[in-house]
C-alpha positions as CSV (number, residue, x, y, z in Angstrom):
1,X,-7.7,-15.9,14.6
2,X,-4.9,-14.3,16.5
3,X,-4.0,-10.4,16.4
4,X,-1.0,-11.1,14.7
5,X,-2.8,-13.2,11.9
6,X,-6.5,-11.1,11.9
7,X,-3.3,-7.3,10.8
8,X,-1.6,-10.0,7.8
9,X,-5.1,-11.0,6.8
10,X,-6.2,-7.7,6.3
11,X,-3.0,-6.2,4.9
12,X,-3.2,-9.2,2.5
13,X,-6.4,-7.9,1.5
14,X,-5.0,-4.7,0.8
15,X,-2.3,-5.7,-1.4
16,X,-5.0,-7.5,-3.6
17,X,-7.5,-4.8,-3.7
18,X,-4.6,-2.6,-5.2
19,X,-3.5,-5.1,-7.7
20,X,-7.2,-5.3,-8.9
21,X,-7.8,-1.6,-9.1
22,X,-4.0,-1.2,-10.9
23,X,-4.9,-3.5,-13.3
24,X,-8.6,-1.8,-14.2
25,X,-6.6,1.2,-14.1
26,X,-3.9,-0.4,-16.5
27,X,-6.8,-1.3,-18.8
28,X,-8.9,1.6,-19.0
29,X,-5.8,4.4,-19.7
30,X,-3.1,4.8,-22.5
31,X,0.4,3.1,-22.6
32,X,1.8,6.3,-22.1
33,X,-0.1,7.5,-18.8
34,X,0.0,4.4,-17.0
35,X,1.7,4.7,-13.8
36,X,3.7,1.3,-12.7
37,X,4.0,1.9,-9.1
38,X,0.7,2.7,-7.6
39,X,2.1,5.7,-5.6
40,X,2.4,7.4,-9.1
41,X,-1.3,6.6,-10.2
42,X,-3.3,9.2,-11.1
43,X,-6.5,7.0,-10.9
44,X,-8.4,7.5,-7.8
45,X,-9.2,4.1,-7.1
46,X,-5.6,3.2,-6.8
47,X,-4.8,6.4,-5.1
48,X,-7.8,5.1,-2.2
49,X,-6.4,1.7,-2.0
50,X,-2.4,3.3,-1.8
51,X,-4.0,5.7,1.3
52,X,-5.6,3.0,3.1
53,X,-2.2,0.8,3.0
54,X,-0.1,3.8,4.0
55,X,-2.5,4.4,6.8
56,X,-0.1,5.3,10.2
57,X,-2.2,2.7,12.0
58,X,-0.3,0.0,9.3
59,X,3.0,0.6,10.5
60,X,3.3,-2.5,12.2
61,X,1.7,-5.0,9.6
62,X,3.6,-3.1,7.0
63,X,7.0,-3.8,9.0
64,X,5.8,-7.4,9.1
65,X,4.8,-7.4,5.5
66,X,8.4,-6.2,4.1
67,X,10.1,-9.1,6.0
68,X,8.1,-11.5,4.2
69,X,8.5,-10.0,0.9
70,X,11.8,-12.1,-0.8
71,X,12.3,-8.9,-3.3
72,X,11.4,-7.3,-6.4
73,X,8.4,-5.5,-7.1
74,X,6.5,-7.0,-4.1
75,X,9.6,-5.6,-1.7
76,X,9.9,-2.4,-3.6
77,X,6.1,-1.4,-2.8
78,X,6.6,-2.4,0.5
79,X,9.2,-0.4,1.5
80,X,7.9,3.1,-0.4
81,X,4.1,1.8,1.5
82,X,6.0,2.0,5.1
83,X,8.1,5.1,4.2
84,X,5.1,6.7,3.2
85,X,3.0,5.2,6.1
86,X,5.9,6.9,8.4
87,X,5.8,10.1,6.9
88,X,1.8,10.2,7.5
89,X,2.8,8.9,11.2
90,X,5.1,11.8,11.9
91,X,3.0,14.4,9.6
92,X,-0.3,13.7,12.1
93,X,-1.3,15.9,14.5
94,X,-0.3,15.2,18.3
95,X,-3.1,14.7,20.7
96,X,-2.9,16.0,24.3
């Protein structure tokens, strides 16, 4: 498996491992505190899952990731995921 395919495998792994832990989360709380957009959670699980796809080193598959998304929700997560994932980028401290 190539570089390129080995970053969308594991970003695609991401992406699931958040729509299983929103929907546990989904299940386990009330109508009324159930965040929509995982960036809103306030279940930890989610909140891991959000960090690890907003992780600076995901830039790139991120970028990738919002081209293939058509639009929608799937679009929408992307593009608060790599706005997020910048911030963290630019927030980091410098080495050197």
């Amino acid at each position: 498996m190539d570089s390129d395919t080995k970053r969308m495998h594991r970003m695609l792994l991401l992406w699931l491992d958040l729509a299983r832990a929103m929907d546990r989360a989904h299940s386990t709380s009330n109508r009324r505190s159930r965040a929509e957009r995982p960036w809103e959670s306030e279940d930890e699980s989610v909140r891991a899952i959000w960090r690890k796809i907003t992780a600076p080193a995901n830039e790139l598959a991120l970028e990738e990731w919002l081209c293939q998304c058509a639009e929608g929700r799937a679009a929408e997560w992307a593009r608060q995921a790599l706005k997020e994932c910048r911030e963290r980028a630019n927030n980091r401290p410098r080495s050197g």
